[in-house]
N, C-alpha and C positions, 0 to 999 in steps of 0.2 A: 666577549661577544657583543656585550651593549656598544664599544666603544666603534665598533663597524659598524653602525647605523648613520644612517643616510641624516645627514643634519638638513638638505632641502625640506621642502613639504610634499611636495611631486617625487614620485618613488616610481621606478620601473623594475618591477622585482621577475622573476624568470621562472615559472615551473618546471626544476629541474627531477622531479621523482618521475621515474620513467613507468611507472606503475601506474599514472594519474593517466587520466580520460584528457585531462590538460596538457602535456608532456610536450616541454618547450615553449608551451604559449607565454604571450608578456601580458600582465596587470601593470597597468597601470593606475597607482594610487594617489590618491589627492588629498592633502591632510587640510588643506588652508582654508574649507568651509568651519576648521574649528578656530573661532576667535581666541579664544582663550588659553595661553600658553602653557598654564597647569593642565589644564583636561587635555591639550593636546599630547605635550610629554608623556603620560601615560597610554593615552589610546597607540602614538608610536613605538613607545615600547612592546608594548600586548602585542602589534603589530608583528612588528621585528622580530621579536621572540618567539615566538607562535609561526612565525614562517621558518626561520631558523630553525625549528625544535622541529619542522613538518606534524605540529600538532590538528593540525586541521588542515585540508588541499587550500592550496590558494586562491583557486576558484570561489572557495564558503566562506574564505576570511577575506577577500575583496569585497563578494558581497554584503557581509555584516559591517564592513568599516564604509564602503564607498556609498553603500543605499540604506540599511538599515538603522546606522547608528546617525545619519545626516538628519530622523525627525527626532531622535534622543537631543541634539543638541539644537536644531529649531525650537525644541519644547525650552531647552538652557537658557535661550534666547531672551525668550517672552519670558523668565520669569528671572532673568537676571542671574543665572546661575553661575560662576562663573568659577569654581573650585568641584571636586568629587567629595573630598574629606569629608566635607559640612553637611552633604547629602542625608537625609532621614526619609522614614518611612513615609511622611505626608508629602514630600517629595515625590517619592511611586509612584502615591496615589495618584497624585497630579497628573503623572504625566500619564497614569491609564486613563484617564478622564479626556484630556487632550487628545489621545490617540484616538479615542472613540467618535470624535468631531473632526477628523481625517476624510477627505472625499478622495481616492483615487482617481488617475488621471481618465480613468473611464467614465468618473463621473457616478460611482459606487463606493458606499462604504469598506473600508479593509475586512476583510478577514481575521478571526478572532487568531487565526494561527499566522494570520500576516502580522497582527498587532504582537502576539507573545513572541515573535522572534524579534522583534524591538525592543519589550523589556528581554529575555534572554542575551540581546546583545551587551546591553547594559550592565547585565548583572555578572555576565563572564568576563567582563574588563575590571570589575571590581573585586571579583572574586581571585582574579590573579593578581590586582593589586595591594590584596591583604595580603598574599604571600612575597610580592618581590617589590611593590614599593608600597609599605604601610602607612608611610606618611600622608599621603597622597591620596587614601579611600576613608572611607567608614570604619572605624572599628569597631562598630556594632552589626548584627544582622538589621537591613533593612526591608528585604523581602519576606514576604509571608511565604511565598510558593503557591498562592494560589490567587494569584494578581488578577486574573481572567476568570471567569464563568467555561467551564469548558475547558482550563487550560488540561487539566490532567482528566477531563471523562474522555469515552473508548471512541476513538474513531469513527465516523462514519462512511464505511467503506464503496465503494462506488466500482462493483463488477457491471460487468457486463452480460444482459438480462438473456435469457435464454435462444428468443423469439428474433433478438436482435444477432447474437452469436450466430445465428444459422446463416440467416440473411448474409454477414459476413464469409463464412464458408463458401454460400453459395457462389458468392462476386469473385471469389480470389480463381473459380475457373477461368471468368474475362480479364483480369485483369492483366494490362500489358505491362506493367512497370514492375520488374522481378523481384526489386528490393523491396516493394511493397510486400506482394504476393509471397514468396517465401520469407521474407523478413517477419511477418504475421504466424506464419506457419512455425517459425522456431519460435516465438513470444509464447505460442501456446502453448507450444511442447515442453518448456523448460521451465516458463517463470521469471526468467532471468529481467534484469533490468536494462533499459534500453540502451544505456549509455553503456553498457555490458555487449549486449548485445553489437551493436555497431564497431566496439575493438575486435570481436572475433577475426581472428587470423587460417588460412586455408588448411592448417595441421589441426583445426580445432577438435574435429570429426575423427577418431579411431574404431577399428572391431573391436568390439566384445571379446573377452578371452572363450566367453560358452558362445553367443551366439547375438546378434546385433553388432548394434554399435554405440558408443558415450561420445558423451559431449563434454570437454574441460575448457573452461573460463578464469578469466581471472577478476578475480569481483573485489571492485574497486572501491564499495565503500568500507568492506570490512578489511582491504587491503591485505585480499590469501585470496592464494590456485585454490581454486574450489574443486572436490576429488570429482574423477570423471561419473558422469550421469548416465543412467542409462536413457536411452531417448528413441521415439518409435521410427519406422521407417521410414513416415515422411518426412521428419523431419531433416535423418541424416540425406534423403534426395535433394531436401532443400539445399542445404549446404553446396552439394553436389552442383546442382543447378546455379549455385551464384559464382562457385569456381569456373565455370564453363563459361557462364556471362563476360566474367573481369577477366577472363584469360590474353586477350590482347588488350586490356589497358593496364596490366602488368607490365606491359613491353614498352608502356609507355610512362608508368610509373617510377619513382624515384627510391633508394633502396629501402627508406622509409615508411613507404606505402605499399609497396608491391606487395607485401604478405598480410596485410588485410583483407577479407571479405565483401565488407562495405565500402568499393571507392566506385567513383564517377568520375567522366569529364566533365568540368564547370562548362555552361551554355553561357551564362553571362557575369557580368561584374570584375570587379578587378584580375582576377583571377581567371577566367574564363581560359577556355582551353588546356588547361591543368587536371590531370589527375588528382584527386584529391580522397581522400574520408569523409563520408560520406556522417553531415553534423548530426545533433537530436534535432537543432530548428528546422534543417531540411528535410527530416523523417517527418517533423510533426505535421510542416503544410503538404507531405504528400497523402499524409491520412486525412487531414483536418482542414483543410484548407488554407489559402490566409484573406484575413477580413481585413482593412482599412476604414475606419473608422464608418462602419457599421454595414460595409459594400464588400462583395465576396469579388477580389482579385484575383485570386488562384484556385480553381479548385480542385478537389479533393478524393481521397478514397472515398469516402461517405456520399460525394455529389455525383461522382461518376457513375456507382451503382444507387443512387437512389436511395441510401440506408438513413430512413428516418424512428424516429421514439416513438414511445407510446402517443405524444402530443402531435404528432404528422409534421415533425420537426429535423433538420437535419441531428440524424444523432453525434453527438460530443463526443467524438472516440480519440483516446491517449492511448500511449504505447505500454502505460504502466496498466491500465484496465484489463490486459490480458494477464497479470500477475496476479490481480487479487480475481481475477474468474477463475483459475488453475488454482489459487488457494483455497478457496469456498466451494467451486467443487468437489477438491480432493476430501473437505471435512463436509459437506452433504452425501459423502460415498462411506460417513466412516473413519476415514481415513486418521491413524494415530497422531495427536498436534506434535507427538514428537518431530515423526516423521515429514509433517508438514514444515515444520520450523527447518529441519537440513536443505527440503526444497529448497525454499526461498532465502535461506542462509542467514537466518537471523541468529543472533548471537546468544539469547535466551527463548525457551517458549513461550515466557510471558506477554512478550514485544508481539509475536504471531497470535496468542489469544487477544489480546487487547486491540489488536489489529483487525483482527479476518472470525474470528470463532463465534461471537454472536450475532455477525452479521446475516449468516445463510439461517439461522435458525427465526430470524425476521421474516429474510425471504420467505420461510418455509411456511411463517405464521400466516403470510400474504395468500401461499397456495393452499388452500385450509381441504382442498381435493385429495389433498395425500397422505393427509391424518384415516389411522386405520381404524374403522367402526364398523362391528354388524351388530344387526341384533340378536342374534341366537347364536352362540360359539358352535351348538351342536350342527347349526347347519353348515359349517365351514368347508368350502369344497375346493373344486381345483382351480377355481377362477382368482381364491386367494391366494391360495399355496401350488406354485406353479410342479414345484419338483415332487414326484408321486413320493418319494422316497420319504422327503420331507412330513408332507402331508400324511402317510401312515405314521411316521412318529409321531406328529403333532395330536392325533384323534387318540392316539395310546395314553398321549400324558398331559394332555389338557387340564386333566387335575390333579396333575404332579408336578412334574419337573417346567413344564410350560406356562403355568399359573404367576403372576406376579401378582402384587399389594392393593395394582390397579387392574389390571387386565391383562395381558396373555402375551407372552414371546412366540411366534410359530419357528425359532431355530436359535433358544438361547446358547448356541455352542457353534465352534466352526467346523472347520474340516477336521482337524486333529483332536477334536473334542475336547476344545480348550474351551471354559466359558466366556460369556462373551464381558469383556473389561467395564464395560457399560452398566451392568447389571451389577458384576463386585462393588462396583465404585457405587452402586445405590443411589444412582442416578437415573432421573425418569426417563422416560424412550418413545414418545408422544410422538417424534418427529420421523423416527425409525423406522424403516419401509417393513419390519419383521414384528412391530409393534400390533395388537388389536386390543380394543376394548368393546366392552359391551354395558347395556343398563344396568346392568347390577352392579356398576362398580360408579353408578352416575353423583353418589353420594360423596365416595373417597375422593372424585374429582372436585365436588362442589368445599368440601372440608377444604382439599389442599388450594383450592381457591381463595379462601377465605383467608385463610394463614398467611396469602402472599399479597392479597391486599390489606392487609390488618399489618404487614410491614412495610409497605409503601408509604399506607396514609400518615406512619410512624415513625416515616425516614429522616433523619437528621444529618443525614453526612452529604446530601447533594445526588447530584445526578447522576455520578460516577456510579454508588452504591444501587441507584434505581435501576439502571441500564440492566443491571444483572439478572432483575427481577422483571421487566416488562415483556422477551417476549415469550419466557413460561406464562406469565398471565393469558396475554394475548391468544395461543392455543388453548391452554383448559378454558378459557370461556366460550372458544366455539366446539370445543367436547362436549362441556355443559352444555350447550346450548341445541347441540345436534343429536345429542342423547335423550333430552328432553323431547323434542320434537318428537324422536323414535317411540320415546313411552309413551308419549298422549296417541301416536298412532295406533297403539296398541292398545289402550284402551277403548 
């Protein structure tokens, strides 16, 4: 296999995995910004290998060789490096220090997770050439693993705010451009990922064997038919509606395209007059516009109807923010992370907790309106507990089966009189719309407050470990604090 590698330095390599979002496209590779003939031979082998093997799409190994690993060896550069073997850990460090003195071309500093996929490029070319050419890397470890500040604390997940969602709903009535319009409509419905989303093919859409209809995709990062979904009735109309759109640009499509969802005729550039698929760049400027160096040229879903932020700003809207708001709200509804994690078809629940799970319960800390508080449990009536049914149970066992450690479930059980998993797990329920407390329990909040800054102030592991703990803090101090209030008005 090595001896079929491309001895030039300019590679024109071919995505041939018909499964890829790429399928057919050419990369073009450039090896000869690496001076150095050692570092080069390995980084073309990784290369080679690593395409060969379809260990990565070639779309993510262009970009780690062609833009990511080009400041790794700028850094080689300036400091004379001119072998990998010799490479040590003060080596790293270096070059996180250097990367940290990066201005992108915007004229802004990178990104902590712009700069770790620069060391991560580096470290996956050394780590494959411990195993296939040893001569050639470190055979020590040289990375710590925690080269960045942040490299491994939880996401800071970026939905889309309630007040801004609506506004959107409301717009997709005017909206003339269908791919927008229903293309939004299945984002929400599904979760799916946009470059997902855009392969959809006209057979995507089937009946329900009881009743509706699913949706099956083929999700291209975890490369697998993801099993059919159930999906509501807009969304299969959606569908509907863009088969009905492309139905004569079918006829004008190539057998290649025609069974896709998302094509268009190009208006202009090389291509112009061509049936095509329909890219993510050209999805993006029809949500978001495109700006040119700092001047709005095209604009956008967001400019057309006017959808500004909280700041009276055009808001930032991507195609992936309706994934993590179908994730966060499915787990502000409850919703099991198992179940969450199939959604979005992650490959463990950890990936989906460390992603999406402590995110809404920030939000929630943010809307402190939906923490449940009275002050007398005896006076509980229907304005709490909307279901009478409920509500005579709850008056029956308020100080039984209802009573928790802090304050009170008004329906710890479901329909099947399963209890509810939340309460087994002896997990607190502050944020849970079935949750109440009262002053008599303003104590056990103030305790378990104390306990949870008394490990903060104590934290030793980083910010990973703190994340876990801040936004429980963040609500019991406005419990604390609104319970308080309630007792001094009572006195």
């Amino acid at each position: 296999m090595a001896s079929k590698m491309p001895n030039e330095d300019r590679w024109e390599l071919i995505d041939n995995d018909s499964n890829s979002q790429h399928y057919r496209k050419k990369f073009k590779f450039d090896f000869s910004y690496i001076e150095s003939d050692s570092i080069k031979n390995v980084v073309k082998a990784y290369a080679w290998r690593t395409y060969r093997k379809n260990n990565l799409t070639l779309n993510s190994l262009y970009g780690y060789i062609n833009s990511h690993f080009t400041k790794v060896i700028d850094f080689f550069n300036q400091q004379q490096i001119t072998t990998l073997k010799e490479l040590t850990n003060n080596d790293v460090d270096m070059l996180v220090s250097y990367l940290n003195t990066l201005i992108s071309p915007k004229g802004k500093s990178y990104s902590i997770n712009s700069k770790k996929i620069v060391i991560d490029t580096l470290k996956n070319i050394i780590r494959w050439g411990q195993l296939y050419m040893s001569n050639e890397v470190p055979k020590i470890e040289i990375f710590t693993g925690n080269e960045y500040i942040g490299v491994n604390k939880k996401l800071k997940i970026d939905f889309i705010p309630d007040e801004v969602l609506e506004k959107i709903n409301k717009a997709l009535v005017n909206e003339k451009n269908p791919y927008v319009k229903y293309g939004i409509i299945i984002l929400q419905s599904t979760g799916m990922r946009i470059g997902d989303m855009l392969k959809l093919t006209t057979d995507s859409v089937k009946p329900h064997l009881i009743s509706g209809y699913t949706l099956t995709w083929y999700d291209h990062k975890n490369r697998k038919e993801r099993q059919p979904m159930p999906i509501p009735n807009e969304c299969a109309i959606a569908v509907e509606k863009l088969i009905e759109h492309t139905k004569e640009l079918k006829e004008l499509a190539d057998c290649k395209t025609k069974d896709y969802l998302f094509i268009h005729k190009v208006l202009n550039g090389k291509s112009v007059g061509k049936v095509m698929r329909i890219n993510e760049g050209r999805y993006g400027v029809w949500l978001n516009g495109h700006i040119v160096n700092g001047n709005l040229k095209v604009k956008g879903f967001v400019h057309n109807h006017n959808i500004l932020d909280t700041n009276s700003q055009y808001y930032n809207l991507t195609a992936h923010q309706f994934r993590r708001t179908l994730a966060t709200d499915m787990l502000s509804k409850g919703t099991d992370l198992k179940v969450i994690q199939e959604v979005l078809g992650h490959s463990s629940p950890m990936t989906t907790k460390q992603s999406y799970a402590d995110v809404k319960d920030k939000e929630r800390a943010i809307v402190f309106k939906n923490i449940g508080i009275i002050g007398n449990i005896n006076k509980i009536d229907e304005t709490v507990i909307s279901n009478k049914k409920d509500l005579i149970w709850f008056k029956e066992n308020k100080d039984k089966g209802a009573r928790l450690c802090d304050g009170y479930c008004t329906k710890p059980f479901n329909d099947k009189n399963e209890i509810c998993g939340r309460i087994l797990k002896r997990q607190k329920c502050y944020t849970c719309s079935r949750y109440i407390t009262t002053p008599e329990y303003l104590q056990a909040h103030k305790n378990h407050l104390v306990e949870l800054e008394k490990q903060l102030e104590g934290n030793i592991y980083g910010d990973h470990y703190a994340e876990h703990f801040l936004p429980t803090i963040e609500i019991l101090r406005e419990i604390v604090k609104r319970l308080e209030e309630m007792q001094d008005g009572n006195n």
